[in-house]
C-alpha positions in Angstrom: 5.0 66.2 26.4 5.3 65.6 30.4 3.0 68.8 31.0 0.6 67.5 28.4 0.7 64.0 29.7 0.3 65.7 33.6 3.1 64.9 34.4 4.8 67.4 37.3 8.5 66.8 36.3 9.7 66.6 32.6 12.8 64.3 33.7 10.0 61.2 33.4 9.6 61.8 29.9 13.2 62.9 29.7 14.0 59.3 30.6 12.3 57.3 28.6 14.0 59.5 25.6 16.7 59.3 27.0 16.5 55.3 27.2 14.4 55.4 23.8 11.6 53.0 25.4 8.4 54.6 26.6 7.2 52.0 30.0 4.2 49.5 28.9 2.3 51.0 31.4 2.4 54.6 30.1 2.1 53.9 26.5 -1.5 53.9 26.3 -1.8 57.6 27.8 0.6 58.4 24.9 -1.7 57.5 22.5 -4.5 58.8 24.0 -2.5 62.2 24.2 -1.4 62.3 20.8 -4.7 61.2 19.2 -6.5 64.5 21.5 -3.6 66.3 19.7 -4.1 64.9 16.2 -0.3 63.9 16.4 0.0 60.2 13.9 1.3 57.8 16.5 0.8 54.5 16.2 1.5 51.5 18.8 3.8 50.0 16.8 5.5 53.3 17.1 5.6 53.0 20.9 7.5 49.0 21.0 10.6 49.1 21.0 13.1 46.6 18.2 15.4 45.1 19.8 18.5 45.6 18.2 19.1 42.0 16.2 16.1 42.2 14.9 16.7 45.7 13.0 20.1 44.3 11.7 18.1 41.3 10.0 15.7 43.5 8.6 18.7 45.4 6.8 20.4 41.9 5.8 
């Protein structure tokens, strides 16, 4: 994903799975990749649930 996204080292991309948040500012060319690609992303996809609100959900 870092060489489609141009980026020149895969340890950005690495990071933000590694961290499982992709930055605000780089979610856009995410989408923008994975709709070129035909890859079903959506932005809800891309925010990130912070980790009360997923154990409510389940409650």
């Amino acid at each position: 994903m870092a060489d489609k996204l141009g980026h020149r080292s895969h340890t950005t991309v690495q990071g933000w799975w590694d961290r499982d948040v992709i930055p605000a500012q780089r979610q856009r060319e995410v989408l923008d990749e994975a709709k070129r690609r035909k890859i079903k992303v959506s932005a809800e996809d891309l925010i990130a649930t912070p980790p009360a609100a997923v154990s409510q959900v389940a409650a």
